[in-house]
C-alpha positions as CSV (number, residue, x, y, z in Angstrom):
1,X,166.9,-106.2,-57.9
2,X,168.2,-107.8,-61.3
3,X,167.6,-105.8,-64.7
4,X,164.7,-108.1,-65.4
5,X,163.3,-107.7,-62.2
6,X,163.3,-104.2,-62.6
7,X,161.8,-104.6,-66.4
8,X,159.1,-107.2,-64.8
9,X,158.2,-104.7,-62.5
10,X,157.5,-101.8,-64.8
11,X,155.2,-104.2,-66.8
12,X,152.9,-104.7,-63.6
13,X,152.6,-101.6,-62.8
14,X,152.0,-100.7,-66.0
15,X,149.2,-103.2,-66.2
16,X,147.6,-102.3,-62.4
17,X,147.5,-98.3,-62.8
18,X,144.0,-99.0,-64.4
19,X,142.5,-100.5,-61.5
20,X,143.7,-97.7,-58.7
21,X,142.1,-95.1,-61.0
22,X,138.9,-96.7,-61.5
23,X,138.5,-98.7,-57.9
24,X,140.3,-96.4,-55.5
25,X,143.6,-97.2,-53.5
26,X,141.5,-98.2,-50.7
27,X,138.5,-99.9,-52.7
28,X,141.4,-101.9,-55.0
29,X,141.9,-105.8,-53.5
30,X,145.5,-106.9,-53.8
31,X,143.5,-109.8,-56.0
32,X,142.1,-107.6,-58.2
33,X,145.8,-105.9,-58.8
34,X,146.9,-109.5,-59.2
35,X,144.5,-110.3,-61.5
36,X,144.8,-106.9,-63.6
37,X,148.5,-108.6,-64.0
38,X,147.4,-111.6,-64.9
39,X,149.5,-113.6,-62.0
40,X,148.8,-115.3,-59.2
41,X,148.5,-113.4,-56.0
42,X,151.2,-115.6,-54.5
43,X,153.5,-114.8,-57.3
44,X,152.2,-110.2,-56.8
45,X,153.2,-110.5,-53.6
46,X,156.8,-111.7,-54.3
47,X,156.9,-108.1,-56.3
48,X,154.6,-106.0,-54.0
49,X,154.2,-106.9,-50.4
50,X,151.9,-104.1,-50.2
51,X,149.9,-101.3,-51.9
52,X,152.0,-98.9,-49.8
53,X,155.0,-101.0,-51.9
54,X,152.7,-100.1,-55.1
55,X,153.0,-96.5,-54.7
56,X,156.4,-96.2,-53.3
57,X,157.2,-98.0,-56.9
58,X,155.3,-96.1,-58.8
59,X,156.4,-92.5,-57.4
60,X,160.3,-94.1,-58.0
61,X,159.0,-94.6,-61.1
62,X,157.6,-91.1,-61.7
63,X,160.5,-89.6,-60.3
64,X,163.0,-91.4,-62.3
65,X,161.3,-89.9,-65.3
66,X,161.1,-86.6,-63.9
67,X,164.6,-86.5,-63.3
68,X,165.5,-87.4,-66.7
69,X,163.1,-84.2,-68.3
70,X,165.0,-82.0,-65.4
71,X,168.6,-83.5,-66.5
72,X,167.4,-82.0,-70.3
73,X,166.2,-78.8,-68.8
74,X,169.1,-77.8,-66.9
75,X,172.0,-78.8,-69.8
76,X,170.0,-76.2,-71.8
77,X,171.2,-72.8,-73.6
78,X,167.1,-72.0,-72.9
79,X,165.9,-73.2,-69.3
80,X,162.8,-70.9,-69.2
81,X,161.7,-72.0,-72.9
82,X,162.7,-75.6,-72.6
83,X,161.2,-76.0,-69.0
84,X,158.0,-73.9,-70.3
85,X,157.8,-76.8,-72.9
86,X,158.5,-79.5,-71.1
87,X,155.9,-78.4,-68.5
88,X,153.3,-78.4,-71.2
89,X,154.6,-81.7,-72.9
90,X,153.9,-83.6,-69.5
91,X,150.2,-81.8,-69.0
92,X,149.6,-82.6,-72.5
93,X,150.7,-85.9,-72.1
94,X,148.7,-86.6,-69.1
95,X,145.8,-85.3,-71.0
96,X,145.9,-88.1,-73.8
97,X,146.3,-90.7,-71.1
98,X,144.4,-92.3,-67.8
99,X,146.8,-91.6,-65.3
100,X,144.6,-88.2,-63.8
101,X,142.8,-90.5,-61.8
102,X,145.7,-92.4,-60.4
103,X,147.2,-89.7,-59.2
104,X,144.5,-88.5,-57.9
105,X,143.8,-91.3,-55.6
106,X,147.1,-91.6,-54.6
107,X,146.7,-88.0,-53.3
108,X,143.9,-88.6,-51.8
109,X,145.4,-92.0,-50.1
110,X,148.6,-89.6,-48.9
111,X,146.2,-87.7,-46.5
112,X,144.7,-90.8,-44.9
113,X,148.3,-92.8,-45.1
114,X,150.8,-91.8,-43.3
115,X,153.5,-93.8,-45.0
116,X,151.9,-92.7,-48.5
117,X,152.2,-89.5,-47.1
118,X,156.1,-89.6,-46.7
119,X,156.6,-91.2,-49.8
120,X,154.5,-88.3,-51.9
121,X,156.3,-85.8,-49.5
122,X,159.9,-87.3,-50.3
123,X,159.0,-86.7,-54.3
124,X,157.5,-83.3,-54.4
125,X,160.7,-82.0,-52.1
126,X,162.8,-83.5,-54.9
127,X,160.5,-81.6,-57.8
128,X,161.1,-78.4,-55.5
129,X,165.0,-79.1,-55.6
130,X,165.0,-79.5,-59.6
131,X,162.6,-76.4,-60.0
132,X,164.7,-73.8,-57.9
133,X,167.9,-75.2,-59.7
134,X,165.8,-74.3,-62.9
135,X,164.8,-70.9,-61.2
136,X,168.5,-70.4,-60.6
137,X,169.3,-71.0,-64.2
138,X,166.8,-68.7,-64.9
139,X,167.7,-65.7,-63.2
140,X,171.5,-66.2,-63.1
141,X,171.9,-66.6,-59.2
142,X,172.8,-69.6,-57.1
143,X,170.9,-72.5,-56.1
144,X,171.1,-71.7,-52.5
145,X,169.9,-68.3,-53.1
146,X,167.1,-69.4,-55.3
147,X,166.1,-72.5,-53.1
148,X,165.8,-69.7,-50.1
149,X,163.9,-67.4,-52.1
150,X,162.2,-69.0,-54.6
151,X,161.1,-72.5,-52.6
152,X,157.5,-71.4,-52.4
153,X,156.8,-69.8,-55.5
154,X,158.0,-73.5,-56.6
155,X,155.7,-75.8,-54.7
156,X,153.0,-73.1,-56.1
157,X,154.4,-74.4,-59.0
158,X,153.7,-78.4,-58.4
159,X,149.9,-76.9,-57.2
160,X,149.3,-76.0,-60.4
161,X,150.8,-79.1,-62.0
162,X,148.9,-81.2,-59.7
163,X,145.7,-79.1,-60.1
164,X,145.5,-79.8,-64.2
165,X,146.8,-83.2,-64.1
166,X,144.7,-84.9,-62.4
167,X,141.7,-83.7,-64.1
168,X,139.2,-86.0,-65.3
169,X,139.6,-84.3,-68.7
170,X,141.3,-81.6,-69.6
171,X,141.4,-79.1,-72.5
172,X,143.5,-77.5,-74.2
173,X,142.7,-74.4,-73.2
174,X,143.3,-74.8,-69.2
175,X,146.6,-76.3,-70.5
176,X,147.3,-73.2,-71.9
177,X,146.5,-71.1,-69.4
178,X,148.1,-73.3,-66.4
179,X,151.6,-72.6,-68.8
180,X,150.6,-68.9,-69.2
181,X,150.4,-68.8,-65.3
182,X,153.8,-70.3,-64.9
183,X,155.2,-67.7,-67.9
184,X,154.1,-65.2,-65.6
185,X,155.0,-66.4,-62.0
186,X,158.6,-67.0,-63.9
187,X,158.3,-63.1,-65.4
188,X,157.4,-61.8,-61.3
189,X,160.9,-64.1,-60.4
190,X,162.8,-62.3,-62.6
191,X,161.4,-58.7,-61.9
192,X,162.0,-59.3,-58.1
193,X,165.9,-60.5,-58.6
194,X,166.3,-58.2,-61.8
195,X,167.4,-55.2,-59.0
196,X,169.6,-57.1,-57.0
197,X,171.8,-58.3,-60.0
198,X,171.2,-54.8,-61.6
199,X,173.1,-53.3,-57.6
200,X,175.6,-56.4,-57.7
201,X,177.0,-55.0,-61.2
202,X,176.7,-51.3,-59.9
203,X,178.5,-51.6,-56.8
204,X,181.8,-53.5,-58.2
């Protein structure tokens, strides 16, 4: 797809988010999406064949940006502090906006959809990848290490993250306490891998 298809793209979705969140994936026509873009449903369909096309765009989408926040993160002198900030940024950010309720439904939509399902799958195992390389960082071991250790206490991780976000409305105060909670799980991740560096040192 052409630069400009990829810019025209962006602009639709950005115009049919609205409807998913307030109709439903299921209850949301491929008319009214048209219509939300103000285009012709002939013309939609030559972007989005589907809905299932829909949210494999707009997880591509999400995931593109979450790569680029991860990319910052991991060139860091500070992973803990800049991830810690980072995570708030993006609940804070969902806060201010309408895009709880999308995600939301597309959740919902993943456990009825099997395709959905995959794709939703497909980006939280790539959010797992970039949170144990963070965890690595964190705690000075490697990425394998941290990814066979550390690969659940990461997907409790995206819980969380999923948990606040997609809140109707949400305050600053369970922000704050979903980062405390992360502060801590990270604190528990260094106490467990604190001995086994601490031995490593002792034992050369």
């Amino acid at each position: 797809m052409s630069p400009a298809a990829d810019a025209r793209s962006a602009e639709i979705l950005s115009k049919i988010k609205s409807v998913f969140g307030q109709k439903g994936f299921d209850g949301a026509s491929m008319q009214e999406l048209a219509r939300a873009a103000g285009m012709s449903v002939g013309n939609f369909y030559r972007y989005f064949a589907s809905k299932d096309a829909i949210v494999a765009a707009l997880v591509q989408q999400d995931l593109s940006e979450v790569a680029g926040v991860f990319r910052h993160i991991l060139a860091s002198d500070d992973p803990r502090g800049t991830f810690l900030a980072a995570l708030r940024q993006e609940l804070v950010s969902h806060a201010a906006g309408d895009e709880g309720p999308l995600w939301a439904e597309i959740e919902a939509a993943s456990g009825r959809c099997p395709e959905i399902c995959r794709i939703t799958s497909a980006m939280e195992d790539q959010v797992v990848r970039f949170l144990t390389q963070t965890i690595a960082l964190i705690v000075g071991t490697s990425e394998a290490e941290a990814a066979a250790r550390f690969e659940t206490h990461a997907r409790f991780i995206i819980v969380l993250y999923k948990a606040v976000a997609m809140q109707t409305r949400t305050s600053p105060e369970l922000i704050d306490l979903a980062v405390e909670t992360v502060d801590r799980l990270l604190d528990d991740i260094v106490a467990t891998s604190s001995p086994r560096r601490t031995g490593a040192v002792a034992n050369r």
